[in-house]
Residue frames as a rotation matrix with the C-alpha (Angstrom) as fourth column:
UNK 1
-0.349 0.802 -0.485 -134.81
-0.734 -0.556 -0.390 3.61
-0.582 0.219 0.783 51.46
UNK 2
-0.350 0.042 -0.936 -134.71
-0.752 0.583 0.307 0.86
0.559 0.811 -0.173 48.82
UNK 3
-0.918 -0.067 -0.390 -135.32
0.083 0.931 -0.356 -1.54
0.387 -0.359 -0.849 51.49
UNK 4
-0.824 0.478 -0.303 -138.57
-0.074 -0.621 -0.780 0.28
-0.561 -0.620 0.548 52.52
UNK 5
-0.316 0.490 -0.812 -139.98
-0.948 -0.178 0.262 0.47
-0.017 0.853 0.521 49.06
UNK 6
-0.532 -0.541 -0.651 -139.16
-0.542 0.808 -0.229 -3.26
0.650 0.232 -0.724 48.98
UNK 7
-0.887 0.396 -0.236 -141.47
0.461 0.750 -0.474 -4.03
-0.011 -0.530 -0.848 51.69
UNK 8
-0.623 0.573 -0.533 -143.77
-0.581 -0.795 -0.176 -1.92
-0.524 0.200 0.828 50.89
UNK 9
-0.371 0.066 -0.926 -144.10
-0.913 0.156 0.376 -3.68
0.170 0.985 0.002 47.30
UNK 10
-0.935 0.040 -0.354 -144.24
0.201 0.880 -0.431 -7.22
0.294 -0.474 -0.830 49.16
UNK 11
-0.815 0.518 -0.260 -147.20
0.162 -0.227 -0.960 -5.86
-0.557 -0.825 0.101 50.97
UNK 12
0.064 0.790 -0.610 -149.54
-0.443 -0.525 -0.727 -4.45
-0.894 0.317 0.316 48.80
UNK 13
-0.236 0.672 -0.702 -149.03
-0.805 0.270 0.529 -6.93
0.545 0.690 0.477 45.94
UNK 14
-0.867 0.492 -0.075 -150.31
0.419 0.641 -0.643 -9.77
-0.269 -0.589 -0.762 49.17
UNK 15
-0.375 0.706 -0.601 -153.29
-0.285 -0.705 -0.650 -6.88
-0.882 -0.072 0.466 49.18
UNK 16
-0.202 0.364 -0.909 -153.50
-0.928 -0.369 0.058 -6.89
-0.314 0.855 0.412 45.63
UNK 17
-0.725 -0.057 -0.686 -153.38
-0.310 0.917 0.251 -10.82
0.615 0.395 -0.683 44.71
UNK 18
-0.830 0.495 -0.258 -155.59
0.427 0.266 -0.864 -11.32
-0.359 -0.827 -0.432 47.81
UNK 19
-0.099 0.748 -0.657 -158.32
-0.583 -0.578 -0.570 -8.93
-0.806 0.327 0.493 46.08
UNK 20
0.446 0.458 0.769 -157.93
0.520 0.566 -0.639 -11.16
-0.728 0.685 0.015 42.74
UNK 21
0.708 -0.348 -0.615 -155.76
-0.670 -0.606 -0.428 -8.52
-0.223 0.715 -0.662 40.57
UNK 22
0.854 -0.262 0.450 -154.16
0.489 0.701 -0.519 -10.16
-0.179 0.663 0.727 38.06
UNK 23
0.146 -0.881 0.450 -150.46
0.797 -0.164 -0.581 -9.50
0.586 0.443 0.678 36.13
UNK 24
0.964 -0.259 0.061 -148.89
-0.212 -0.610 0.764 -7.76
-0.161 -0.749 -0.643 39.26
UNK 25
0.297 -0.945 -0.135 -145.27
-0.646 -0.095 -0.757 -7.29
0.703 0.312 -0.639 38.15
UNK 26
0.766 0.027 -0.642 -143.35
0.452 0.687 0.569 -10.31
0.456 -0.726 0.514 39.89
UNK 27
-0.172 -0.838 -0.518 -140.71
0.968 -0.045 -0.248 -7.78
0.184 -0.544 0.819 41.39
UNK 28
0.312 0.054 -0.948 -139.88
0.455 -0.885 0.100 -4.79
-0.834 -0.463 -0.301 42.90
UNK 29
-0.302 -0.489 -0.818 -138.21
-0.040 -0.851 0.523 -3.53
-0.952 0.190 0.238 40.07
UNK 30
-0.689 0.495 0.530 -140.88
0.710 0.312 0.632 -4.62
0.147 0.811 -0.566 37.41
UNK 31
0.199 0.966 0.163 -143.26
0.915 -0.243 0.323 -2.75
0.351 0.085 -0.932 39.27
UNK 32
0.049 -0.540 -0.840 -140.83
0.264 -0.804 0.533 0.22
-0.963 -0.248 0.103 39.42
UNK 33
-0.812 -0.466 -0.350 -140.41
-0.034 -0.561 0.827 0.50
-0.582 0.684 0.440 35.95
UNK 34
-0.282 0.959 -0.017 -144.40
0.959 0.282 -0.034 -0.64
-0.028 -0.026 -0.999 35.62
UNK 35
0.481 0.417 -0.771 -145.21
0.818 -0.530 0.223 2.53
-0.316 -0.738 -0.596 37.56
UNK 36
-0.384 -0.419 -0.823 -142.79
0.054 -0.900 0.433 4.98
-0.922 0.122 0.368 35.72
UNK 37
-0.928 0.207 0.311 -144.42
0.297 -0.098 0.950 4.12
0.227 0.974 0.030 32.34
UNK 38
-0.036 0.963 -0.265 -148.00
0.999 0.034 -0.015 4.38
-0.006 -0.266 -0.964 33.96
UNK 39
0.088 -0.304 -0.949 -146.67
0.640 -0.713 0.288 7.63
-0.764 -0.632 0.132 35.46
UNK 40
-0.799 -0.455 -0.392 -145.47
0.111 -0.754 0.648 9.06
-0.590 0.474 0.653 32.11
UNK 41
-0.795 0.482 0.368 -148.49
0.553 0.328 0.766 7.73
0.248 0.813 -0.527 30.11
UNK 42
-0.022 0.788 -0.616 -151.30
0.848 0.341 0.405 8.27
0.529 -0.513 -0.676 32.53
UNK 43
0.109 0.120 -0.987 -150.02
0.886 -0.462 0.041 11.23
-0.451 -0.879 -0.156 34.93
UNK 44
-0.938 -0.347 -0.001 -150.57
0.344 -0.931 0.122 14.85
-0.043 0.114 0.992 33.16
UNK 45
-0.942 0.325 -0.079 -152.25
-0.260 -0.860 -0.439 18.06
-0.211 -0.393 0.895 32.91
UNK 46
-0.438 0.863 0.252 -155.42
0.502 0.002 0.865 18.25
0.746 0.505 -0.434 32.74
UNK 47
-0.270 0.529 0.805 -157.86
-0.298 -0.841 0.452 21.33
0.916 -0.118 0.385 33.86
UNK 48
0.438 0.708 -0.554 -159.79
-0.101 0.651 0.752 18.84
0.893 -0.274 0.357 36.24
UNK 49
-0.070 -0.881 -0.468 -156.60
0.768 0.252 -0.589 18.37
0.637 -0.401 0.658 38.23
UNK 50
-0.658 -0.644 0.390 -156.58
0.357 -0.723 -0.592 21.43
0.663 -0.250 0.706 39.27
UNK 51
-0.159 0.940 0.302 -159.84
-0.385 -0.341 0.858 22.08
0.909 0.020 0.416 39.90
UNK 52
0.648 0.302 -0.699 -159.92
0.233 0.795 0.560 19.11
0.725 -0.525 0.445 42.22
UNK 53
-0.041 -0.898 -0.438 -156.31
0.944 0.109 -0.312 19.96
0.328 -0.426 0.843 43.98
UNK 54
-0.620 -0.285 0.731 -156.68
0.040 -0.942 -0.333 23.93
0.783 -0.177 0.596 44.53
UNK 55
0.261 0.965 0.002 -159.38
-0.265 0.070 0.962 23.22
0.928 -0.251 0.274 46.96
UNK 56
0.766 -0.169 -0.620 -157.53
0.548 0.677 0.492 20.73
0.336 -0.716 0.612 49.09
UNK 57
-0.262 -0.926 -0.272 -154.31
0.867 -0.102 -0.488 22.72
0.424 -0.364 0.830 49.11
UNK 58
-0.486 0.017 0.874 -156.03
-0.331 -0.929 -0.166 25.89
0.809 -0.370 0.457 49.99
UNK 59
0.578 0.814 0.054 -157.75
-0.307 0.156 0.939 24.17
0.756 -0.559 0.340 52.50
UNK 60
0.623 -0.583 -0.521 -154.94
0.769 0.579 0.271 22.73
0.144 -0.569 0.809 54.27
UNK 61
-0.656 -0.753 0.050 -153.09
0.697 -0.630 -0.342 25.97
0.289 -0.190 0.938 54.24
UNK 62
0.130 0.415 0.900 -156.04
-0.184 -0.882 0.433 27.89
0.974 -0.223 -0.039 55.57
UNK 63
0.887 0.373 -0.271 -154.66
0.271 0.053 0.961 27.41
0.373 -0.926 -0.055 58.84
UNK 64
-0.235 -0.965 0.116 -151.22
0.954 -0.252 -0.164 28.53
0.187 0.072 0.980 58.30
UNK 65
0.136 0.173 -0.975 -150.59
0.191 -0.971 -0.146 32.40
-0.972 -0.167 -0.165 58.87
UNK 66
0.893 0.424 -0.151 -151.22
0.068 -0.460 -0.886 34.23
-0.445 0.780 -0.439 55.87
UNK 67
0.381 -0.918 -0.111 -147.41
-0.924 -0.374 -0.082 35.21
0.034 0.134 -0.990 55.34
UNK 68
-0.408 -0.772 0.488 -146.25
-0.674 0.615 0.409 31.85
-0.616 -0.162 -0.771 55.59
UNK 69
0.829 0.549 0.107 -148.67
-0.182 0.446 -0.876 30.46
-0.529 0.707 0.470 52.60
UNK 70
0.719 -0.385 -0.579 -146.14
-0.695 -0.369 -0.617 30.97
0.024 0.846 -0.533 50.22
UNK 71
-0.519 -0.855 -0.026 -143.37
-0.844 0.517 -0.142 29.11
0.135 -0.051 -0.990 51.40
UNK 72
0.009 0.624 0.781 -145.85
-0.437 0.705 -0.558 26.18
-0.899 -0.337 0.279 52.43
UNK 73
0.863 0.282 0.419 -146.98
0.170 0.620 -0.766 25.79
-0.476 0.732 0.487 48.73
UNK 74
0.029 -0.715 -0.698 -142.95
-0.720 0.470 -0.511 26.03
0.693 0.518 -0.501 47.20
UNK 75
-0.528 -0.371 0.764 -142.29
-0.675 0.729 -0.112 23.13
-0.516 -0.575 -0.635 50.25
UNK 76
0.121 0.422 0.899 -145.27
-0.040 0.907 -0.420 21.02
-0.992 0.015 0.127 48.75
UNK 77
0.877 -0.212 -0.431 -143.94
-0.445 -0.016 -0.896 21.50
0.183 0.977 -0.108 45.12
UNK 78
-0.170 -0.937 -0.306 -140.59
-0.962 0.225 -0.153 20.25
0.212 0.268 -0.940 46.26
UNK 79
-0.301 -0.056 0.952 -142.05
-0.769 0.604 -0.208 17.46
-0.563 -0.795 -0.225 48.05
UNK 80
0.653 0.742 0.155 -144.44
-0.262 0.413 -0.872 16.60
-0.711 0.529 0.464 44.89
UNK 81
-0.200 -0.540 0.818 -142.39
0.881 0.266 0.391 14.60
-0.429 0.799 0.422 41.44
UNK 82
-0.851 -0.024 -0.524 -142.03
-0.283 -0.821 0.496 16.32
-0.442 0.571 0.692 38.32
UNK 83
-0.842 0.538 -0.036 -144.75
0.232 0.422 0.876 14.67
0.487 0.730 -0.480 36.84
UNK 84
-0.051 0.846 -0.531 -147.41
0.983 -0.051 -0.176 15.52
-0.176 -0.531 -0.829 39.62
UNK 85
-0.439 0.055 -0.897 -146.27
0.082 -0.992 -0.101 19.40
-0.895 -0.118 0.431 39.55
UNK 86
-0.958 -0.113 -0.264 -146.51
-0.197 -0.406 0.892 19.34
-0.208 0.907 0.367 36.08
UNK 87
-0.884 0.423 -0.199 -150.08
0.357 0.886 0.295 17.39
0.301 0.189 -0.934 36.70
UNK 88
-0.002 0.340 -0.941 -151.22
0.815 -0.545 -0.198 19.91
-0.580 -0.767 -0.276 39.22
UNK 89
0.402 -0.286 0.870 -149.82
0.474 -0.747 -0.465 22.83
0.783 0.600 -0.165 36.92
UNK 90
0.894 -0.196 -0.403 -147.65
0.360 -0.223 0.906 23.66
-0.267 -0.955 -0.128 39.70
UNK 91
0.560 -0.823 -0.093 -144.49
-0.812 -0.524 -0.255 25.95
0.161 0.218 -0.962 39.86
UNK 92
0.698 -0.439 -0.566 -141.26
0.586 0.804 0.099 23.96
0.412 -0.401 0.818 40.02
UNK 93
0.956 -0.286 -0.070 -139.43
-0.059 -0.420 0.906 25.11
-0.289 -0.861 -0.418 43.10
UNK 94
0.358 -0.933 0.036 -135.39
-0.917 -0.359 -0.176 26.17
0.177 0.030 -0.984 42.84
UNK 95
0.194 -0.389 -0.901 -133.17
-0.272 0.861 -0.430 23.00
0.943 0.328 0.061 43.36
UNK 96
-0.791 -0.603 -0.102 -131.79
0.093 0.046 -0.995 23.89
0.604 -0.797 0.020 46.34
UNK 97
-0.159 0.529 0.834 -135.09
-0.957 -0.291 0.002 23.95
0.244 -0.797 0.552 47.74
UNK 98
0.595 0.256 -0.761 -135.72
-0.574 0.799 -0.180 20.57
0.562 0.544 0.623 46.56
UNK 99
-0.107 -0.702 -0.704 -132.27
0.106 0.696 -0.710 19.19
0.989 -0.151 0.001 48.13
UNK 100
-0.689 -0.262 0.676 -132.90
-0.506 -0.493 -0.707 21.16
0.519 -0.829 0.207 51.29
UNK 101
0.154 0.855 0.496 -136.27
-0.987 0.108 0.119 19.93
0.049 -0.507 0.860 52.35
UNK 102
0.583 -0.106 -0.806 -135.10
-0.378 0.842 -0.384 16.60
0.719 0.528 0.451 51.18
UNK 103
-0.514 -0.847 0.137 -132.07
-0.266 0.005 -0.964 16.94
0.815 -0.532 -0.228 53.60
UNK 104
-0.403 0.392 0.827 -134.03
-0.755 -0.653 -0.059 18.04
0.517 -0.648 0.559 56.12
UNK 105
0.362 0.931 0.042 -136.73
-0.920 0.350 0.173 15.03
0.146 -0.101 0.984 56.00
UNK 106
0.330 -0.458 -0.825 -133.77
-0.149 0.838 -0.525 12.64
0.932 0.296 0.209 55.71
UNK 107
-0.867 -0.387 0.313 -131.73
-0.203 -0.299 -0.932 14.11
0.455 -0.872 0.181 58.99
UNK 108
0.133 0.545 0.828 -135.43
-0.991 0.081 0.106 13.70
-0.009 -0.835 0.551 61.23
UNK 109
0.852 0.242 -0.464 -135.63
-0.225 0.970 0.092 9.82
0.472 0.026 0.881 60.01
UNK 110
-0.220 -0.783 -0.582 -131.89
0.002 0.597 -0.803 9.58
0.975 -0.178 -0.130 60.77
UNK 111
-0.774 -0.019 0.633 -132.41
-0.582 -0.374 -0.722 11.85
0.250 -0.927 0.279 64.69
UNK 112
0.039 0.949 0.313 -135.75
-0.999 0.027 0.045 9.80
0.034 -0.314 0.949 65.08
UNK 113
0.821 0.186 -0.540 -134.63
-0.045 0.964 0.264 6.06
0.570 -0.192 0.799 64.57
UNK 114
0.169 -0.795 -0.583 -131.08
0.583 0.557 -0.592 6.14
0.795 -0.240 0.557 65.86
UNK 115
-0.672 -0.740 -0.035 -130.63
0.254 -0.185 -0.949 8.77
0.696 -0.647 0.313 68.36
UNK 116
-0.262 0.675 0.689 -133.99
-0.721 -0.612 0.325 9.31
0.641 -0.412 0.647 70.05
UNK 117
-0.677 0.295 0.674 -135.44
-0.380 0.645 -0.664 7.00
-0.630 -0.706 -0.325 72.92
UNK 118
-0.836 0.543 -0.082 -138.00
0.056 0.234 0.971 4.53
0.546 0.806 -0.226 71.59
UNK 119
-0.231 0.853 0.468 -141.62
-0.626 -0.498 0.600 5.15
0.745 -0.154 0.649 72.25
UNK 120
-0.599 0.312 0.737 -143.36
-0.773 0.016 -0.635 3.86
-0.209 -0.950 0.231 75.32
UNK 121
0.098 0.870 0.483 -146.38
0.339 0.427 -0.838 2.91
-0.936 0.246 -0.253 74.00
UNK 122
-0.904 -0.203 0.376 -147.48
0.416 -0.219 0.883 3.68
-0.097 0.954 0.282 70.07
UNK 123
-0.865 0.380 -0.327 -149.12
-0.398 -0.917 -0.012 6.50
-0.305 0.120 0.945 68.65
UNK 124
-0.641 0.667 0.380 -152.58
0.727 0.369 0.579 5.67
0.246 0.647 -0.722 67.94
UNK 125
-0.986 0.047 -0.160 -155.41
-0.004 -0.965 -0.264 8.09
-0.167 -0.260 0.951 67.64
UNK 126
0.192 0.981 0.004 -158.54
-0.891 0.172 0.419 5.91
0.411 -0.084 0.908 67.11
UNK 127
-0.244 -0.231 0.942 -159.25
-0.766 0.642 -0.041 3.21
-0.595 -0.731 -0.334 68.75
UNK 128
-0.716 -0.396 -0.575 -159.18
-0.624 0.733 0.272 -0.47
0.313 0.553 -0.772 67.80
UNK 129
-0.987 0.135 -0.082 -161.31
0.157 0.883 -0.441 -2.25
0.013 -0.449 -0.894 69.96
UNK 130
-0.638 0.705 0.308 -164.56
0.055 -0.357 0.932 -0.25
0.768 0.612 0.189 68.75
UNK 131
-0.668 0.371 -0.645 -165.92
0.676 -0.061 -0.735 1.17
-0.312 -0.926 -0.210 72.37
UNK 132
0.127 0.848 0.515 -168.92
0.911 -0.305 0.277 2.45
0.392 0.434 -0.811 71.75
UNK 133
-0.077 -0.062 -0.995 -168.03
0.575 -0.818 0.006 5.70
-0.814 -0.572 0.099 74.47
UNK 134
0.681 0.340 0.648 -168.72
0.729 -0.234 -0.643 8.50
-0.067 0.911 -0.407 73.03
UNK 135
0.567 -0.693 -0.445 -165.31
-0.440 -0.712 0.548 10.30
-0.696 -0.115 -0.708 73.80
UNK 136
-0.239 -0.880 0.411 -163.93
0.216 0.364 0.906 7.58
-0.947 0.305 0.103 71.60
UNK 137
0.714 0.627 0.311 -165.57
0.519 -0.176 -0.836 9.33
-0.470 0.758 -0.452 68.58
UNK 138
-0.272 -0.858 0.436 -163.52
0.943 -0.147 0.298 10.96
-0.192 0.492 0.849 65.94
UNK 139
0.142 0.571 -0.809 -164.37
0.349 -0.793 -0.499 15.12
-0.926 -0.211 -0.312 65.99
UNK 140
0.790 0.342 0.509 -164.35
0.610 -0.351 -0.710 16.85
-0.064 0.871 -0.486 62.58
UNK 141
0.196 -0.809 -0.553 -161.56
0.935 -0.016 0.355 18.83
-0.296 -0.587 0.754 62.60
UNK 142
-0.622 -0.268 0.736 -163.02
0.771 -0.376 0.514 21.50
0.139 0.887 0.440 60.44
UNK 143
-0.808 0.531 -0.257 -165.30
-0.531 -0.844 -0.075 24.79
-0.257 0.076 0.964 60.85
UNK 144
-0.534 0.752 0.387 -168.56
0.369 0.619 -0.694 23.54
-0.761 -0.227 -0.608 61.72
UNK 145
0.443 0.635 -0.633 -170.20
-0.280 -0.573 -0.770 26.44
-0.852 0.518 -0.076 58.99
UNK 146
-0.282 -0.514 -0.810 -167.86
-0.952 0.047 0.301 24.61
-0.116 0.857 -0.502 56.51
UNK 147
-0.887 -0.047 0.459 -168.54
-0.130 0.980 -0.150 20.98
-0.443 -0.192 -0.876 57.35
UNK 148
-0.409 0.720 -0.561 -171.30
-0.005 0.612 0.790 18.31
0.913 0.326 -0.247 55.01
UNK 149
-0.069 0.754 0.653 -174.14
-0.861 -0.376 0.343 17.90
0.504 -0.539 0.675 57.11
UNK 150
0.917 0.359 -0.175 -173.48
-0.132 0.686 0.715 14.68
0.377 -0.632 0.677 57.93
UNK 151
0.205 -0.536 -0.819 -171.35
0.782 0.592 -0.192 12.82
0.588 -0.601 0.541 60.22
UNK 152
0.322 -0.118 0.939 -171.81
-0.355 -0.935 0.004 16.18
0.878 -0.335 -0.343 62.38
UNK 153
0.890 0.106 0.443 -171.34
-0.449 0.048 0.892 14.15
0.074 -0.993 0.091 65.45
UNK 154
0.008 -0.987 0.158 -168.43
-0.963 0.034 0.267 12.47
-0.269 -0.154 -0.951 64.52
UNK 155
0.612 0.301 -0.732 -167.68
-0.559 0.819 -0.130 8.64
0.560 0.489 0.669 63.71
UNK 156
0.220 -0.756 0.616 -165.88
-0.647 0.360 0.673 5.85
-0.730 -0.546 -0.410 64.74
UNK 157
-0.576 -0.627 -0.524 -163.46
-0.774 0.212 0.597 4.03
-0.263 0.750 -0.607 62.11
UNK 158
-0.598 0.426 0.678 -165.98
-0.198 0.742 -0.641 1.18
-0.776 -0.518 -0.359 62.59
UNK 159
-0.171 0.876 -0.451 -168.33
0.303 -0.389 -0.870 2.95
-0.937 -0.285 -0.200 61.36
UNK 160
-0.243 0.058 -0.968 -167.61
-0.831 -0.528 0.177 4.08
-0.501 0.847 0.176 57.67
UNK 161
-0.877 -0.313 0.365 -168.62
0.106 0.615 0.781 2.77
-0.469 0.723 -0.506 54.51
UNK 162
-0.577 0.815 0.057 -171.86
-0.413 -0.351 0.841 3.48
0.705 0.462 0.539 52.13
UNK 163
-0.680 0.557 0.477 -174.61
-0.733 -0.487 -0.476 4.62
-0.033 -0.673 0.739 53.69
UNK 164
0.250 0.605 -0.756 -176.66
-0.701 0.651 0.289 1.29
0.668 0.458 0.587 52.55
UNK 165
0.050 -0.255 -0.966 -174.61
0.244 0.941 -0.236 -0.85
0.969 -0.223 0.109 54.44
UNK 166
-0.814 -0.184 0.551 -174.44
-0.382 -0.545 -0.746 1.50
0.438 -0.818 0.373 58.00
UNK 167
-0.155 0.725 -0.671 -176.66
0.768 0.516 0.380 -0.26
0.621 -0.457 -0.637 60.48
UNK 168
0.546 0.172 0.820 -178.16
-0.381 -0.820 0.426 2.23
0.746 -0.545 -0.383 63.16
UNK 169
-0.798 -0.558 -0.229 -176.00
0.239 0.056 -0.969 2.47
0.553 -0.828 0.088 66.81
UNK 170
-0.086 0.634 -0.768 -177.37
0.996 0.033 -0.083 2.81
-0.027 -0.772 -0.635 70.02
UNK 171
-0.535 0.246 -0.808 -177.49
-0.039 -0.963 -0.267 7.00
-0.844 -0.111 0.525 69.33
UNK 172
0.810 0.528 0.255 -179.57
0.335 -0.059 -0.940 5.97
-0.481 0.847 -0.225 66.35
UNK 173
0.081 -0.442 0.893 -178.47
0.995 0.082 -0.050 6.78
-0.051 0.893 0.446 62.79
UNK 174
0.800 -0.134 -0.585 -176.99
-0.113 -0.991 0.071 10.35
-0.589 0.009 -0.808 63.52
UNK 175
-0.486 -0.782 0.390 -174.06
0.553 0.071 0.830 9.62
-0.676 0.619 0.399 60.96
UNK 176
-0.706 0.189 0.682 -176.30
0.653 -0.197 0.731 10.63
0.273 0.962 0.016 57.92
């Protein structure tokens, strides 16, 4: 896992020094102990939190059966630090739920790199080479009577970024 983080960290300060950000911890384990002080200073309650977070999680569990809500939101408490639950004003979940789900998530990485076949080809689900087709469009994935009025038609990854800078396509400027 450590070796994961570790490239991770490599990555994103390239990202971050490339952008111009200054005093980026020069190690992994500066910007481990960077990130827990940020974390304690920076990460708690606060009304707003919630507000913002009860939305998304009920939204993402409005597709679950009803009966099975419950256990959903103790899984995403175990999944979440103490500092987010406590951030969120979330319950904290038994231990053993904590170690279990842990287990669990450890045992797929192990059954997925070492004992499964490797992939064919690789998962991708937009496309790269920006074909204009219009099957290669991304679809909302939400209740059309719920959905912002725009991008009703869908997008292509191309395609985002403030509406100022969006040039019309050949279907005209149906994005907005």
């Amino acid at each position: 896992l450590y070796q994961f983080h570790w490239q991770s960290y490599v990555y994103w300060r390239y990202i971050g020094e490339q952008m111009g950000i200054e005093n980026i911890p020069s190690s992994f384990d500066a910007m481990e102990e960077y990130l827990h002080r940020f974390e304690d200073n920076k990460m708690v309650y606060s009304k707003s939190n919630v507000e913002v977070m009860r939305p998304v999680i009920d939204f993402n569990l409005s597709t679950c059966p009803k009966l099975l809500r419950p256990l959903f939101e103790l899984l995403l408490s175990a999944m979440c630090h103490t500092n987010m639950r406590e951030a969120l004003d979330m319950s904290t979940p038994p231990r053993y739920v904590i170690v279990l789900l842990h287990s669990i998530l450890y045992a797929r990485g192990f059954v997925e790199e070492y004992l499964l076949p490797p992939r064919r080809r690789r998962l991708q689900r937009t496309p790269l080479d920006g074909d204009a087709a219009d099957s290669q469009r991304v679809r909302p994935a939400f209740h059309p009577a719920t959905a912002c009025p725009y991008r009703r038609c869908g997008y292509r990854i191309g395609q985002l970024g403030p509406p100022g800078l969006l040039k019309d396509n050949e279907y005209g400027n149906d994005l907005y």
